[in-house]
C-alpha positions as CSV (number, residue, x, y, z in Angstrom):
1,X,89.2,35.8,-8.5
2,X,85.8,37.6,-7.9
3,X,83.4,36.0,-5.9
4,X,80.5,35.3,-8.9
5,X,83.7,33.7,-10.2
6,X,84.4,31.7,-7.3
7,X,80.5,30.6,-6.7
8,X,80.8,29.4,-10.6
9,X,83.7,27.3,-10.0
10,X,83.1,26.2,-6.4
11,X,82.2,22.4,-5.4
12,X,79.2,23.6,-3.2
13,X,76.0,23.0,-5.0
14,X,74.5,25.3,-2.7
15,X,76.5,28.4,-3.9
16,X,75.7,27.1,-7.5
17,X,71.9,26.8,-7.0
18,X,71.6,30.2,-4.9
19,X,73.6,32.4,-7.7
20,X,71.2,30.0,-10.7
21,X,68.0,31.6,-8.3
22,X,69.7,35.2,-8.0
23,X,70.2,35.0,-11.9
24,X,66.6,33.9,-12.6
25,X,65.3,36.5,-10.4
26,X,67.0,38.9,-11.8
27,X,66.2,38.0,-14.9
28,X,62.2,37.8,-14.0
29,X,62.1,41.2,-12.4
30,X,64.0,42.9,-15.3
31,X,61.3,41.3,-17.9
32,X,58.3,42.2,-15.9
33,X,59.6,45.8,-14.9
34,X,56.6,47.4,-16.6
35,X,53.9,45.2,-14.5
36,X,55.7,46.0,-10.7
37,X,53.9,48.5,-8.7
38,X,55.6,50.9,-7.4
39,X,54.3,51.1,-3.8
40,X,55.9,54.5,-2.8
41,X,54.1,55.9,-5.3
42,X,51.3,54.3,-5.0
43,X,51.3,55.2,-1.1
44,X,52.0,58.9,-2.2
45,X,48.9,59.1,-4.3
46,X,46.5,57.2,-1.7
47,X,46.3,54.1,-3.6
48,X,45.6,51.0,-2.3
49,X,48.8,49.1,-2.0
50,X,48.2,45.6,-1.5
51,X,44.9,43.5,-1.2
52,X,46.8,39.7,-0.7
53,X,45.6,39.3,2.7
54,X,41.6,40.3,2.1
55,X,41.9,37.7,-1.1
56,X,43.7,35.3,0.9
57,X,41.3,35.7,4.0
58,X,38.0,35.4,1.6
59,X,39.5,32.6,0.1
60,X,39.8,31.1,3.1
61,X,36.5,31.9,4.6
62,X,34.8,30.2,1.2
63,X,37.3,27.4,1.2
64,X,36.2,26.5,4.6
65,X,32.3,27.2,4.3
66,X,32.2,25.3,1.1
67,X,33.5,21.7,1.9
68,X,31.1,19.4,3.2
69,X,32.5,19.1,6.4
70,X,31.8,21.7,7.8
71,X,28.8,22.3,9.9
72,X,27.2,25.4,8.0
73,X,28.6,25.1,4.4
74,X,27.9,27.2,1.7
75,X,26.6,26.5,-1.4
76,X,28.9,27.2,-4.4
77,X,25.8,29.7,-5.6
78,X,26.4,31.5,-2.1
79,X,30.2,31.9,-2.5
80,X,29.6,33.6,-6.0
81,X,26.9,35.7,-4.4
82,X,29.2,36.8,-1.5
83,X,32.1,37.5,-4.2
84,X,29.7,39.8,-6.1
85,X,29.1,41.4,-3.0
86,X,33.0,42.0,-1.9
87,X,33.7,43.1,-5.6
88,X,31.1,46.3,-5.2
89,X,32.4,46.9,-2.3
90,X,36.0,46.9,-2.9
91,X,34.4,49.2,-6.2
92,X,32.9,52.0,-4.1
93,X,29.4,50.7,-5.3
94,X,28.4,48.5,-2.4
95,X,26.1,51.5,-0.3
96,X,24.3,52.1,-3.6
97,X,23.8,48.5,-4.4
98,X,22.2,47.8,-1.0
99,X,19.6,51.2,-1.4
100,X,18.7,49.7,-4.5
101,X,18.2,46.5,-2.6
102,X,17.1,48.0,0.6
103,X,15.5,51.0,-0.1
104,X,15.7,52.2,3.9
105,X,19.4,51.1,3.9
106,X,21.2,53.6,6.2
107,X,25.2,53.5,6.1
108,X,26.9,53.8,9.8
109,X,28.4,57.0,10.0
110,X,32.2,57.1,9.7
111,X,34.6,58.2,12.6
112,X,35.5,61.2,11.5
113,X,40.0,61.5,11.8
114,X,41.1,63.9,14.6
């Protein structure tokens, strides 16, 4: 008897309900092939790889400056400002934004790589 066969057949619900969560991911990453980044690729080419912690960070940060409780909340107006902000930044349009704004804007220089 193989084991898949012997998991099936098995009294342990625990072997039953780890092969049911092997099967349905299995099924879910066959099904949504097409939308999984390939991160050695993506590494290869200089791409960014993965942004969760920034979002989860900035969500975070806003969470926190928006409830009431805190001592210097935001206003909800604020956040979306901030957000505007982040997303021209994460663009490459951020330093353009702020000479527009700022028309004696100056960017620090970047380390150069040794």
């Amino acid at each position: 008897m193989d084991r898949d066969a012997a998991v099936a057949t098995s009294g342990h619900a625990t072997a039953r309900t780890r092969r049911k969560a092997v099967e349905e991911f299995q099924t879910s990453s066959t099904n949504n092939q097409g939308f999984i980044p390939n991160d050695g690729e993506r590494y290869r080419h200089g791409e960014r790889i993965s942004t969760g912690l920034v979002e989860a960070t900035v969500h975070q940060v806003l969470s926190q400056r928006c409830c009431k409780k805190h001592q210097r909340g935001w206003t909800p107006r604020g956040a979306h400002l901030l957000r505007q902000i982040r997303t021209r930044v994460l663009n490459g349009d951020g330093e353009a934004t702020f000479r527009e704004w700022y028309p004696g804007f100056c960017a620090a220089p970047q380390p150069m790589a040794a």
